[in-house]
Backbone bond lengths (Angstrom), bond angles and torsions (degrees), N, CA, C in turn:
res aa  C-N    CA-C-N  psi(-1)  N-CA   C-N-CA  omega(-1)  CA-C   N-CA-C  phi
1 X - - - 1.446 - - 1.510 109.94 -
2 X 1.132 118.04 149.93 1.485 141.12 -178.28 1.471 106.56 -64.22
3 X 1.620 142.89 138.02 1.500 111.53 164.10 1.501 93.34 -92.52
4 X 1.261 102.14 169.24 1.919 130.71 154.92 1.443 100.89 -22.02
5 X 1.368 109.76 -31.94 1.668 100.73 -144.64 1.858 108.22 -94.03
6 X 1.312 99.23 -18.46 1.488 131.67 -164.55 2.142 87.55 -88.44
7 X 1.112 95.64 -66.65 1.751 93.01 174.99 1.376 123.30 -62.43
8 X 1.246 122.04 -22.04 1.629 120.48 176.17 1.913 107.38 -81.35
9 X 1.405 111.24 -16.95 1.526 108.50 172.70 1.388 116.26 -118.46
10 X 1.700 118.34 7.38 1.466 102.66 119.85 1.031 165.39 -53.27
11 X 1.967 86.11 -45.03 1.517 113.51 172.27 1.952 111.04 -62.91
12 X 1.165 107.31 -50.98 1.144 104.76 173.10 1.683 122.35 -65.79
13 X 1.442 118.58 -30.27 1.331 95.57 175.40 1.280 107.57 -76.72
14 X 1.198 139.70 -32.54 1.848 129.04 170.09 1.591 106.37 -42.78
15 X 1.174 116.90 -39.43 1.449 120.60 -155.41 1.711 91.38 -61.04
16 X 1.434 94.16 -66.05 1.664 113.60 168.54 1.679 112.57 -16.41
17 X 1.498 116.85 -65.16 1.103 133.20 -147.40 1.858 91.86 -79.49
18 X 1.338 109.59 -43.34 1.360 117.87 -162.91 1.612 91.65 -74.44
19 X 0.907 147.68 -36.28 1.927 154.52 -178.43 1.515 109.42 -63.60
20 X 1.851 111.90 -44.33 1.205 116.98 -168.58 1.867 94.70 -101.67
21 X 1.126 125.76 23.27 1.685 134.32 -173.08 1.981 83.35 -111.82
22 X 1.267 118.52 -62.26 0.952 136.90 -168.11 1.435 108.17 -40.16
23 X 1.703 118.05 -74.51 1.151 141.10 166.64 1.710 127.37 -27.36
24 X 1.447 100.58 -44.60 1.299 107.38 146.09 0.984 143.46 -57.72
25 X 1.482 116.38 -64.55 1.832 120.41 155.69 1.477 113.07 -16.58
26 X 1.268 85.05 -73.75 1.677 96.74 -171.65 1.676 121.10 -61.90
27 X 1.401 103.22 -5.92 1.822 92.27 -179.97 1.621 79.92 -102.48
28 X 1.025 130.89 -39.21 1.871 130.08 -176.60 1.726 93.45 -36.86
29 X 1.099 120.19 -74.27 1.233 143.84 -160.22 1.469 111.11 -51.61
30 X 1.112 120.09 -43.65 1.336 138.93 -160.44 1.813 99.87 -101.94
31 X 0.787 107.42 -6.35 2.057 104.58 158.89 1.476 114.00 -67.55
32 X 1.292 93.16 160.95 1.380 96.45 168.21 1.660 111.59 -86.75
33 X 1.425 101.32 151.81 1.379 104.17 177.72 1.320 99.87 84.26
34 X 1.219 111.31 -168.38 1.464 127.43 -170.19 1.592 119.86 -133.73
35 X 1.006 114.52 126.63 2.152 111.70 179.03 1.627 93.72 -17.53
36 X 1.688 97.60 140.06 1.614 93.56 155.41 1.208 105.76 -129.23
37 X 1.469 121.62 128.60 1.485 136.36 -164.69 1.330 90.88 -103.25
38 X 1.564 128.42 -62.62 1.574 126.86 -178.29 1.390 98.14 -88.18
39 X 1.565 94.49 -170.81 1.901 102.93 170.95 1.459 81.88 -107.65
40 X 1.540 79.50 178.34 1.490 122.12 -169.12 1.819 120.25 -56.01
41 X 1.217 144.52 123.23 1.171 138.35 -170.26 1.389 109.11 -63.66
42 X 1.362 143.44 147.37 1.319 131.64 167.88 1.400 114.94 -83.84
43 X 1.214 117.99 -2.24 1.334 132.76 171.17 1.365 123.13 -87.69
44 X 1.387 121.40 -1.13 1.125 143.65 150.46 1.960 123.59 -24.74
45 X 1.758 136.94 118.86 0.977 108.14 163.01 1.634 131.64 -39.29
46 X 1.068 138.10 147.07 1.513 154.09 -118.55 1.675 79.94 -153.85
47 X 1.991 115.63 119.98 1.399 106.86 152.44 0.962 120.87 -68.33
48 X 1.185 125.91 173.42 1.275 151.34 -164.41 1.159 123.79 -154.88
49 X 1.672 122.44 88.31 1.850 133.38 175.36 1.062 129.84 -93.14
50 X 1.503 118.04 126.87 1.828 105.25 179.79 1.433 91.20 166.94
51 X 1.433 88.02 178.04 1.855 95.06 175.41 1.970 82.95 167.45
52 X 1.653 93.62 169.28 1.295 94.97 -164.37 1.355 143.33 78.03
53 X 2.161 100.31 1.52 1.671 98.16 -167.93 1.508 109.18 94.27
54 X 1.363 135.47 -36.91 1.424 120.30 167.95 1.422 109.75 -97.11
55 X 1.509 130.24 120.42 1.242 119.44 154.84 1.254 127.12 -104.21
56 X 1.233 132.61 -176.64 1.667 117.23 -169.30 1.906 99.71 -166.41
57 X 1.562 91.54 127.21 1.824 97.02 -159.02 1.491 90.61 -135.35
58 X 1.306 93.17 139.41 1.919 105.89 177.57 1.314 91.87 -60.13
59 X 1.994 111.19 154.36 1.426 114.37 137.02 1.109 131.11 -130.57
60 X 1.003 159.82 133.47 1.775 147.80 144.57 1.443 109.66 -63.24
61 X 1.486 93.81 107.94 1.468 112.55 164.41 1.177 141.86 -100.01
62 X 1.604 118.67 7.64 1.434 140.24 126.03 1.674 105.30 -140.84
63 X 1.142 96.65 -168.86 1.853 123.79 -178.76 1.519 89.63 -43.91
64 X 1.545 139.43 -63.65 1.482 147.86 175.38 1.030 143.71 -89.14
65 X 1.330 97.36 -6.29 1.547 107.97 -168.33 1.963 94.37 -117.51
66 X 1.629 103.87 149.48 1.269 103.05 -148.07 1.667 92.40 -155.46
67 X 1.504 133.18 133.89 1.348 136.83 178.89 1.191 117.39 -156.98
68 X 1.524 113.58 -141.10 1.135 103.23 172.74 1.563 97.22 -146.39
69 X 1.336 126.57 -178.18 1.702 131.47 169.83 1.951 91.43 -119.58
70 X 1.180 98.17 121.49 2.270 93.93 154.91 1.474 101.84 -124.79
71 X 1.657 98.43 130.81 1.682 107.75 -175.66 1.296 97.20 -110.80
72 X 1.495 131.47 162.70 1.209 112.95 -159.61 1.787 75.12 -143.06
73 X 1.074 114.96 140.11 1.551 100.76 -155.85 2.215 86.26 -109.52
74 X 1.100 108.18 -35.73 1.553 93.96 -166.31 1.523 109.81 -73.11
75 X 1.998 102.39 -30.72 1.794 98.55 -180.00 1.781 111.37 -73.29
76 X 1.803 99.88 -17.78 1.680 100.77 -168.67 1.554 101.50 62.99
77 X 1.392 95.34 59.85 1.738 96.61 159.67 1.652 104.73 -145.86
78 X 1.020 128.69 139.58 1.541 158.50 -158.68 1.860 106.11 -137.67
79 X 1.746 93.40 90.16 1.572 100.27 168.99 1.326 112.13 -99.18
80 X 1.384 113.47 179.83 2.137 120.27 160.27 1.525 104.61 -160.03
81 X 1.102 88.19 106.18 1.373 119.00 132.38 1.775 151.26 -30.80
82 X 0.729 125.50 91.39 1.367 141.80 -175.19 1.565 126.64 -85.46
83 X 0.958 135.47 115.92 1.667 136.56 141.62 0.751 140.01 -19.75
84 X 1.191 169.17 87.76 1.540 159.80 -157.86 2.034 98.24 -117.47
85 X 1.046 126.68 86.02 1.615 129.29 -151.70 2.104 80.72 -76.06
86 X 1.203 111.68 -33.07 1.875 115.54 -171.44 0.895 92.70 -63.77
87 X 1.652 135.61 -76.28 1.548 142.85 -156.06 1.547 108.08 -64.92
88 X 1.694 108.61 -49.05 1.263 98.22 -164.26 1.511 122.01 114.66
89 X 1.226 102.11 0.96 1.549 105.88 -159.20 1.418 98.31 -134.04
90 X 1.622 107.36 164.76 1.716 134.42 -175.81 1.701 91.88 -99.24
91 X 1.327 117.76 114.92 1.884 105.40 163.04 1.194 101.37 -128.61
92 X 1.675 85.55 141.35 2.006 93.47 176.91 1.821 103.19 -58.85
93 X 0.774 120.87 137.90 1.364 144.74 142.99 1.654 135.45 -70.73
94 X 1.335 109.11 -60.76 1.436 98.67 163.97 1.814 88.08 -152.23
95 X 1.634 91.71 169.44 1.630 89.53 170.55 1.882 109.56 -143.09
96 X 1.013 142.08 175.73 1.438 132.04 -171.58 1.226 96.80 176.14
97 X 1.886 95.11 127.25 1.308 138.72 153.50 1.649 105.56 -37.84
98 X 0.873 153.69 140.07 1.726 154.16 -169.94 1.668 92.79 -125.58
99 X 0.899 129.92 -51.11 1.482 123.30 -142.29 1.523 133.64 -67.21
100 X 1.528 99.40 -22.99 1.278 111.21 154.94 1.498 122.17 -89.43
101 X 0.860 117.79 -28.34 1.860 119.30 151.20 1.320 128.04 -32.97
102 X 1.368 97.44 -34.75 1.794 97.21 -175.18 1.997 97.07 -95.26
103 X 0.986 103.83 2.29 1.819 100.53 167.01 0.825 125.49 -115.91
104 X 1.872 123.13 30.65 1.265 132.73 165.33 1.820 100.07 -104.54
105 X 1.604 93.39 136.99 1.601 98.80 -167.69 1.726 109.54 -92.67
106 X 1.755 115.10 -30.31 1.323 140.91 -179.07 1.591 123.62 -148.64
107 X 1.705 82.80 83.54 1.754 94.86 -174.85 1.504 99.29 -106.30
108 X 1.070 142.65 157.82 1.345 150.46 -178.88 1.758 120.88 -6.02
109 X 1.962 119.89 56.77 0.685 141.77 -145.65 1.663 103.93 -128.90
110 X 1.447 102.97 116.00 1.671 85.50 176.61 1.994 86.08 -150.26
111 X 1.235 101.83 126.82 1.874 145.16 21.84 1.864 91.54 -79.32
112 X 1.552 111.00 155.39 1.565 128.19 157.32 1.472 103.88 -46.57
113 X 1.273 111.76 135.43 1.720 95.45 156.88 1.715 126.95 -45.41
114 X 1.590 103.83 -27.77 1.553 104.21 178.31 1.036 106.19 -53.40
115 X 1.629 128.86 -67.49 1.520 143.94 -159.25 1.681 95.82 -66.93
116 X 1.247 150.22 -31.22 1.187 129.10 142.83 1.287 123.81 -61.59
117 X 1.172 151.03 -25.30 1.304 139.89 164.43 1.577 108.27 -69.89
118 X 1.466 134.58 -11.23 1.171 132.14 166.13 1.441 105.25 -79.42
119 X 1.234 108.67 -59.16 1.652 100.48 -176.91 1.509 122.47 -36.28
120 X 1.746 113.88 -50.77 1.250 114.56 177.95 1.198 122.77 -77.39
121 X 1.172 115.75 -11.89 1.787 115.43 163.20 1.510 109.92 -74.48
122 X 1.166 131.80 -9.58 1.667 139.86 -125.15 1.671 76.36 -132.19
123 X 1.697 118.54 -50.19 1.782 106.87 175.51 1.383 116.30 -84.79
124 X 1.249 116.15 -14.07 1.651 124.59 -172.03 1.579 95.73 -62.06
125 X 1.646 101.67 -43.51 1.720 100.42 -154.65 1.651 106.77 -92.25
126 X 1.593 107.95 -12.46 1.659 117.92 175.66 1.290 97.49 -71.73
127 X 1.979 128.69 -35.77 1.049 119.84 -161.92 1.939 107.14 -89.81
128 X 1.024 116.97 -5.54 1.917 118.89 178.05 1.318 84.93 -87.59
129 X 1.404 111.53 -48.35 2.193 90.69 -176.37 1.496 119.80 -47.43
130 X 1.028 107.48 -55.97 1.394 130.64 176.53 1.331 120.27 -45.71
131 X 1.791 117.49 -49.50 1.374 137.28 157.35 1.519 112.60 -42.99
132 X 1.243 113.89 -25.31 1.544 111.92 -146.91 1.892 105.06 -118.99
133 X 1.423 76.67 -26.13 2.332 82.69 162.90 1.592 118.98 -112.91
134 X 2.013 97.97 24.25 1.705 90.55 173.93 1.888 85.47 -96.23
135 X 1.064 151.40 4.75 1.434 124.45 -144.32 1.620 77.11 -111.42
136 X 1.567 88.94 142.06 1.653 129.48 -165.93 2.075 95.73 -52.14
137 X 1.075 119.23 165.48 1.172 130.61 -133.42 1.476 90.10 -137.20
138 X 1.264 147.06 91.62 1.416 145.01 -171.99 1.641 116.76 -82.06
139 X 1.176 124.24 148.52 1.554 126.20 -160.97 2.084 92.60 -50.91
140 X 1.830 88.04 -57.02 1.744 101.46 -157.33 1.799 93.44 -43.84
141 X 1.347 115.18 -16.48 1.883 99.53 -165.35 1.991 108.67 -98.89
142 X 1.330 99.65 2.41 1.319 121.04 176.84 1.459 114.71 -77.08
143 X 1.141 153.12 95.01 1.240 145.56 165.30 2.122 103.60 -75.97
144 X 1.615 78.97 142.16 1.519 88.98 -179.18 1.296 104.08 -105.95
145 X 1.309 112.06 138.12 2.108 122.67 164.43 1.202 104.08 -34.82
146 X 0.941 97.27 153.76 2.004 123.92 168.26 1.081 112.59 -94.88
């Protein structure tokens, strides 16, 4: 048989274990952020810094390669930026005028905007047919067999 004395410093080392189980939880819990079991999605919202008309947003521009985009909203110019992690350095990469871009109506676009504006005229008018042979069916409009 067990004595008394053998079960009261079991009981207490569980007690122990369950206090210092606790302590953990609770500092886990109490971080900022949240456990990270995976990494991070790249699909993730993306910050976004600026004010004044220039803003400036990280990018990943492959699996390794990593920069930034700055749009400059009053000149309407849209550069990127690149990493070089060897050199050490930020290099422009490409840069673009925006402003005539936004006054093209059908640039490399498929369906055309036309052929979508047909389609939805094309369900608008499938959907009044449709509207117009759900309404209930009255005896008087029923003809009976002979």
């Amino acid at each position: 048989m067990s004595s008394p004395n053998w079960s009261k410093r079991i009981y207490y080392a569980l007690c122990a274990n369950a206090v210092i189980l606790g302590v953990v939880v609770v500092t886990l819990l109490s971080r900022d952020g949240s456990p990270k079991f995976l990494p991070d999605a790249f699909a993730q919202q993306m910050p976004l810094a600026g004010g004044a008309g220039v803003f400036v947003v990280p990018a990943q521009f492959s699996a390794n390669t990593w920069g930034c985009y700055l749009m400059d909203v009053d000149a309407q110019t849209l550069a990127a930026y690149q990493f070089y992690p060897g050199d050490r350095q930020l290099r422009l990469v490409s840069a673009r005028y925006f402003r005539n871009d936004r006054r093209l109506r059908d640039f490399n676009t498929a369906p055309s905007p036309e052929e979508v504006r047909e389609l939805v005229e094309n369900e608008a008018n499938a959907a009044r047919i449709v509207e117009q042979n759900d309404k209930p069916v009255s005896p008087e409009d029923t003809v009976a067999p002979k």
